[in-house]
Legacy VTK file of the C-alpha trace (Angstrom):
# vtk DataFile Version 3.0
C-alpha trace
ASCII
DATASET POLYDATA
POINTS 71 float
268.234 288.364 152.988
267.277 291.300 154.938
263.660 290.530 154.693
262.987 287.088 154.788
265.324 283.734 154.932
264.828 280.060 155.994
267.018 278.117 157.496
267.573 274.740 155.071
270.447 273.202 156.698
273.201 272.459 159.217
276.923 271.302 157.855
279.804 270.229 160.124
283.167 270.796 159.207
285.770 269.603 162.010
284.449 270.952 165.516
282.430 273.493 163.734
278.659 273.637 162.391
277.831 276.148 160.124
273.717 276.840 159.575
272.682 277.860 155.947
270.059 279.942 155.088
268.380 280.605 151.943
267.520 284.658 151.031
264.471 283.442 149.438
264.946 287.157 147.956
267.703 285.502 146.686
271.437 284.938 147.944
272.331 282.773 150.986
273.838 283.260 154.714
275.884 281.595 156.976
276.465 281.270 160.587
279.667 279.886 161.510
279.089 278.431 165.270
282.373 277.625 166.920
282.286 274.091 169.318
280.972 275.198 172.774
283.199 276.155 175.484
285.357 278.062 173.403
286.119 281.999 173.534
285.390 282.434 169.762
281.795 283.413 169.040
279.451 282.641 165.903
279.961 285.093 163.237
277.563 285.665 160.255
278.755 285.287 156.166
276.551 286.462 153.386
276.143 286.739 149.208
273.758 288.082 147.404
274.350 285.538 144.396
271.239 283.553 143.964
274.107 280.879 142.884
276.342 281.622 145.793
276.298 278.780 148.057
279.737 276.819 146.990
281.377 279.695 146.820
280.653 280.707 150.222
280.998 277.582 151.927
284.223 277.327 150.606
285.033 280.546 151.866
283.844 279.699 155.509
285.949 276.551 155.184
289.190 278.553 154.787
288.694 280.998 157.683
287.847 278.447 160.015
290.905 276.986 159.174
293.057 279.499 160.408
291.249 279.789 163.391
292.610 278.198 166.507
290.176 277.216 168.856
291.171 277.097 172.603
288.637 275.053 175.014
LINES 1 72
71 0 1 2 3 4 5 6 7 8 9 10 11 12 13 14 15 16 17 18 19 20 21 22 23 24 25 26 27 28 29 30 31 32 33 34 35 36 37 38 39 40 41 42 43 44 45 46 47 48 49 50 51 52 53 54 55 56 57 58 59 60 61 62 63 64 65 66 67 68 69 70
């Protein structure tokens, strides 16, 4: 994903959006973007599995979770 990605999508999951991108060298990213106005900033999640996306949604899903986010 170093090289090249595209973003394909935009998933909300309570007050937070997370934009996927696809490796296209293979593997996926994620940018977890917190709901404005908080202090929290977006932070970046990655696999190199071609078949990784699930997995690593799932895993944004739980730390999000025990996040709290102050306005």
């Amino acid at each position: 994903m170093r090289c090249q990605e595209k973003r394909v999508g935009l998933v909300n999951f309570g007050v937070w959006r997370f934009e996927i991108f696809d490796g296209l060298d293979g593997g996926w990213k994620l940018v977890l973007h917190p709901p404005l106005g908080c202090n929290l900033k977006p932070e970046a999640m990655t696999t190199n599995q071609v078949n990784g996306l699930a997995q690593l949604l799932e895993q944004a899903r739980k730390q999000v979770s025990t996040l709290e986010v102050a306005n």
